[in-house]
N, C-alpha and C positions, 0 to 999 in steps of 0.2 A: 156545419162545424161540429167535429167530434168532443166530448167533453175532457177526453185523457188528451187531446190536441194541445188545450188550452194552456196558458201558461198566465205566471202572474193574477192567483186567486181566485175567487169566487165568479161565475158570470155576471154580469150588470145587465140591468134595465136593457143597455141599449144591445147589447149582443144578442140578447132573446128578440128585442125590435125585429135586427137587423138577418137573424135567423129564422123568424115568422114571414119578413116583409113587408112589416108593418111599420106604420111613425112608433119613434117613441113615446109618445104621448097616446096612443091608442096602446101597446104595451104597459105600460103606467099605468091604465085605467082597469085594465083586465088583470094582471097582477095586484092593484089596490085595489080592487071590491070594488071602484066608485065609478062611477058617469054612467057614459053608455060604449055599445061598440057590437057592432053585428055576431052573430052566432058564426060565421066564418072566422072571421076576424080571430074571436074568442079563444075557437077553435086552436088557428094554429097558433098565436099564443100558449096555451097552458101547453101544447105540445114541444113547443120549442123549449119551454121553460123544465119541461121533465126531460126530454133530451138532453142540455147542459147541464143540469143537475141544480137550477137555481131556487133559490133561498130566499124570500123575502125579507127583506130589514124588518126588524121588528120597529126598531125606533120610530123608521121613516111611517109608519102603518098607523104609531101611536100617534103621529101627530098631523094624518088624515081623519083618523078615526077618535081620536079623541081619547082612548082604550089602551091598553099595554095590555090588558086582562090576565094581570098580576097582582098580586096582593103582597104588601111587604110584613112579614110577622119578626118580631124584636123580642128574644128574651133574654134573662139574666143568665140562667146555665140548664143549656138544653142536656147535658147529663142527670140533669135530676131529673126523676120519673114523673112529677108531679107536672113538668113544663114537657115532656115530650106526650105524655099521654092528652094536653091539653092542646097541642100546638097538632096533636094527629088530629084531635078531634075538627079543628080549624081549618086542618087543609080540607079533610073530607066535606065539609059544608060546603066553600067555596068553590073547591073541583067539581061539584056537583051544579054550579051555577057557572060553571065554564072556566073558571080562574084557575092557576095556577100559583102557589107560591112562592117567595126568594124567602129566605132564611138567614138570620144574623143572629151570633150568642153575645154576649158582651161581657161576661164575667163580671157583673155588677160595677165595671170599670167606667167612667163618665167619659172617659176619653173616646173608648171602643164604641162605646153607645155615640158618640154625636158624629163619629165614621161610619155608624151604622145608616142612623140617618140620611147623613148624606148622601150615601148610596144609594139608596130606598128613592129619595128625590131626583136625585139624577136616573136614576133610570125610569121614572117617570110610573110607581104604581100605583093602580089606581083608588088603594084603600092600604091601612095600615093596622094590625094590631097589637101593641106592645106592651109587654109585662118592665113598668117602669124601672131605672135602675136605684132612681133615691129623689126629693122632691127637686131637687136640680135640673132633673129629666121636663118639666113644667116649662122652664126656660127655654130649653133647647127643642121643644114641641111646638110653641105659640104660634113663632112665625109657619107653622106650614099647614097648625090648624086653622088660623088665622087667613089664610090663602085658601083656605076650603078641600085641602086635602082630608076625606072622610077617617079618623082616628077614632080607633074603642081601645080604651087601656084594658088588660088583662091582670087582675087578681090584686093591681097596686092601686089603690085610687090617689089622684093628685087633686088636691082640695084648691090649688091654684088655677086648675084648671077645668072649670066649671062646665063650657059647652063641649068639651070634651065626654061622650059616654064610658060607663065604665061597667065593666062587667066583674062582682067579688063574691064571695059569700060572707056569710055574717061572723065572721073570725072571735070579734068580742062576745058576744053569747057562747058560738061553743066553745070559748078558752072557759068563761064562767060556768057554761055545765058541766066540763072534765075536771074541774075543779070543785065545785059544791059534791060533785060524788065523790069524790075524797071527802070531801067533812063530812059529807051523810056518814060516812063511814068511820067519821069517828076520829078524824087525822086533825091535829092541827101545826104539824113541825111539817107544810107543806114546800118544798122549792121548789122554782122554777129553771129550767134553761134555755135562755132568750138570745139572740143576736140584737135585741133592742134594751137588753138589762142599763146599758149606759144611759139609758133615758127615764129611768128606775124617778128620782125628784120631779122630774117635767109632768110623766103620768102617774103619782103618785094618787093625785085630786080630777085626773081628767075625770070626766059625767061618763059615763058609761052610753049617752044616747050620741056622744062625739067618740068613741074608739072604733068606729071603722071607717072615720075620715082616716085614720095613720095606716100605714105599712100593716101589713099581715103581722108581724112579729110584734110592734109594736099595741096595734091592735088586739092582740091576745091578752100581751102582757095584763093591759088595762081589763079586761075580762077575769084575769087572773087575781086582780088586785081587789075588781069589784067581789069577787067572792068570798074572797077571806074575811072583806067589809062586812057581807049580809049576816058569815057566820062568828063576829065578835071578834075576828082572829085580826089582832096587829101586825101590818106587815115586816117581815125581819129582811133589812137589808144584806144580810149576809147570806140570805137562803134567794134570795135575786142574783142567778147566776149567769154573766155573759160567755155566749162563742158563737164565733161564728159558722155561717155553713160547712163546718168540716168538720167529717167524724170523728177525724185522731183528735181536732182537738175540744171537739166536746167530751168525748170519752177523758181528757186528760182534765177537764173541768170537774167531770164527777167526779173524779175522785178524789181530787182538791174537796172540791163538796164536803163528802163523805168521812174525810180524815179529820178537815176543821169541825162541824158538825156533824158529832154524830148522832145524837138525837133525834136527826130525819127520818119523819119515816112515812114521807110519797112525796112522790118526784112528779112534775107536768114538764113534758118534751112540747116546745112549740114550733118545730117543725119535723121531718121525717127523718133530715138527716141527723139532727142532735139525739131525737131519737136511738138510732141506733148506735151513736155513740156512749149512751146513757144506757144501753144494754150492756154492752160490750164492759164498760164501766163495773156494772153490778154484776155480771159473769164473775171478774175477780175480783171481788170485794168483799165476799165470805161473810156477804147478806143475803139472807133467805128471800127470795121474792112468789108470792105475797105476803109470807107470814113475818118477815122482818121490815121488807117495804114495798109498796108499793107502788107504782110504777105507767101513768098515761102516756101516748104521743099522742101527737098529729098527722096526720094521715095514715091512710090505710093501704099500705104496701102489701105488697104478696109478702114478704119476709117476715111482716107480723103473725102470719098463723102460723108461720112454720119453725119461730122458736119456741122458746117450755119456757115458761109459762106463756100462753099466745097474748099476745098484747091490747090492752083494753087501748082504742084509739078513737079518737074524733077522724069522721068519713068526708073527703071534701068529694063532693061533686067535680071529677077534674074535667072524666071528657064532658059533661053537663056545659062546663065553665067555657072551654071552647069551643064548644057548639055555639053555644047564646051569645060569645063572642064575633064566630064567623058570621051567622044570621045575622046580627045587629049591623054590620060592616056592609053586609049586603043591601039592607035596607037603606042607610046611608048613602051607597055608592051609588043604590036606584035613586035617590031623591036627588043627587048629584047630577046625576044623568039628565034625569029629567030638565031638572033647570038651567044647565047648560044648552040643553034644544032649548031649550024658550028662549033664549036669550042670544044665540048663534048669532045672530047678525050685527049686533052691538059688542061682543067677545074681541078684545084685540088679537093680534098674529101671536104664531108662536116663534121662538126665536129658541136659542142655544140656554140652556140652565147650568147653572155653576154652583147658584150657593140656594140656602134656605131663606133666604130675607122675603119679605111679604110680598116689596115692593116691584123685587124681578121678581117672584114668583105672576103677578099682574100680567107682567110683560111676558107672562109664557103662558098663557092660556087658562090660568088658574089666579082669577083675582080673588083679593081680601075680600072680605065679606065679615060680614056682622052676625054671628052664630049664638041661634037659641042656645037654652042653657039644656046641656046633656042630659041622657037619661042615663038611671042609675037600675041597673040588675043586681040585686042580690038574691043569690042560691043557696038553699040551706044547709049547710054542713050535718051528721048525727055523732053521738055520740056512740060507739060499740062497744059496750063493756063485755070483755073476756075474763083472763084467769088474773090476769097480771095486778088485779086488787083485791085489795079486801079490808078485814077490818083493822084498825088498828094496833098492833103491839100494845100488852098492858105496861102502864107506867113502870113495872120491875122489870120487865126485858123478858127478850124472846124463849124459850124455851126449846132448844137445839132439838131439829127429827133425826131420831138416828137411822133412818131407810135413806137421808138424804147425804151427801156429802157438803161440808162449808164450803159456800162459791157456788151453787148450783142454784136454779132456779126454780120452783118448786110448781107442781101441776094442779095446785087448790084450785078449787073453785068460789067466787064470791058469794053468800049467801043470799038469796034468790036468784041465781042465775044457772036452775039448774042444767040448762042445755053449752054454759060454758059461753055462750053470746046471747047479750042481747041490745034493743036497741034503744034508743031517747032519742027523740027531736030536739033539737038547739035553736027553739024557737027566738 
């Protein structure tokens, strides 16, 4: 039988059978990897099967093998650099341990994330790693961590969910050293811009040894607050400034910022993208940077060396963060492995999967289980001080360069920094 012959879809099982010679069920075995079946047999099997042009089920294969050897990866928004350099670093661990992965962005939306989910569960793979969307995400994980699907959260930890691993770096220390380098420097009109400012009373008093149980942003903040603590400086609610992940409208916050007080003079960006909206901001603000203000982010984009003044920023380990993500998934998925062969013969059938409940999760080859308490990675962020600080304006005000024009951003350098970078551990 020719393969342009055929009509109505893909060949099956039985057409390759019945093209070899053979039973179906010796067909079956040689196309699924399993039993036995003579080297003839074998033979015209895979030949009849490259003749038709057929395609094994993956499904059908997963639930011989136990395997999909896919990994489901979930994050908030794969256009930001910091999730797409972490999620390359992820795939390449796991393709390297044979796996392939499926990909879901969720827009930080709780909707698109539990469709995410879903997805990831019905198709049945065999590890997950997700960069959480808000602590709600804890709920909507239980039932499938709970059913012993191997999960490492990414960069978000959920304190609800304990034997859950998680892989972060230590956000509250380096928010507190990008910030005591401002007061070293003599700053105390410090603001911040946060997407966790609205949570400004709740971490006012958090302990600094609990800010990286919260959110990355979150987590800063309290970094941010513990150091104005160490340096006498009371916090000013009106220099805690909210936006969200978008640049137009961080940029449209600074300068809200900047017009109500003006007496600012260093700004902490807590993440990339507020960051550059907080340049963009001080480009037209016809404040000098560093000699009128200046100016930290977070993370360490290509874009930060290549504006004037190049920007002093805290370094996260991104592809570091998924690496030690994919490895740890791996790890998991081998202990997984493993204890399902020990246990093979007591394992109930597998059946059709629909939802994420624990209970059919049991019924489908993946029973609840009682799950040690996770392990916790954290990776250290640094601090890279560039041009973009320095000391502070004296209490009479700045004294205008006139090689510069107002609104430009000025090429100083911070005093000891003669090479224009350098670095701090955010121990």
């Amino acid at each position: 039988m020719r393969n342009s012959q055929r009509r109505g879809g893909p060949p099956s099982i039985v057409e390759v059978a019945r093209a070899a010679g053979v039973s179906t069920a010796t067909a079956g075995r040689v196309l699924g990897g399993y039993g036995q079946a003579s080297a003839a047999s074998r033979t015209k099997v895979e030949e009849a099967a490259q003749r038709l042009g057929y395609r094994p089920n993956g499904l059908a294969r997963s639930l011989i093998h136990g395997s999909t050897e896919t990994v489901g990866v979930i994050v908030t928004d794969i256009g930001n650099s910091f999730f797409a350099s972490a999620v390359r670093a992820v795939t390449d661990v796991v393709r390297a341990a044979g796996y392939e992965i499926l990909l879901a962005n969720t827009d930080s939306d709780p909707a698109a994330e539990q469709r995410a989910l879903t997805v990831m569960w019905e198709k049945r793979v065999d590890g997950l790693v997700i960069a959480p969307q808000g602590p709600g995400t804890a709920e909507r994980l239980r039932t499938m961590a709970e059913a012993g699907l191997p999960t490492v959260l990414l960069d978000r930890p959920l304190a609800a969910l304990p034997q859950v691993d998680q892989v972060t770096i230590n956000n509250t220390a380096c928010a507190r050293s990008a910030v005591a380098h401002l007061t070293r420097l003599g700053h105390r009109r410090i603001a911040v811009v946060s997407e966790a400012a609205r949570d400004l009373d709740r971490l006012r008093d958090a302990p600094v040894r609990d800010g990286d149980d919260e959110r990355p942003s979150a987590a800063r903040l309290v970094g941010y607050l513990a150091a104005l603590r160490r340096a006498g400086i009371d916090p000013d609610p009106a220099l805690v400034v909210h936006s969200p992940y978008d640049r137009d409208a961080a940029e449209r916050a600074v300068r809200r910022l900047l017009r109500r007080n003006p007496d600012v003079t260093a700004l902490f960006c807590t993440d990339n993208v507020l960051s550059s909206g907080a340049v963009a901001a001080l480009q037209d603000s016809g404040r000098v940077c560093p000699d009128e203000i200046s100016l930290v982010g977070f993370d360490d984009q290509d874009w930060t060396t290549l504006v004037r003044p190049r920007l002093t920023v805290v370094r996260q380990p991104r592809r570091e963060l998924g690496a030690a993500a994919g490895r740890k998934l791996l790890e998991r998925m081998a202990e997984r492995a493993r204890s399902r062969a020990g246990t093979a013969s007591a394992e109930p059938g597998d059946g059709d999967r629909t939802d994420t409940g624990a209970a059919e999760a049991a019924g489908n080859g993946r029973e609840a289980v009682d799950l040690p308490a996770g392990e916790r990675v954290v990776l250290r962020g640094r601090l890279i001080t560039r041009d973009s600080t320095g000391p502070a304006p004296r209490p009479s005000g700045p004294t205008p360069l006139a090689a510069e024009p107002s609104g430009t951003m000025s090429n100083r350098r911070a005093p000891g920094s003669p090479s224009g970078e350098d670095e701090e551990d955010s121990a």
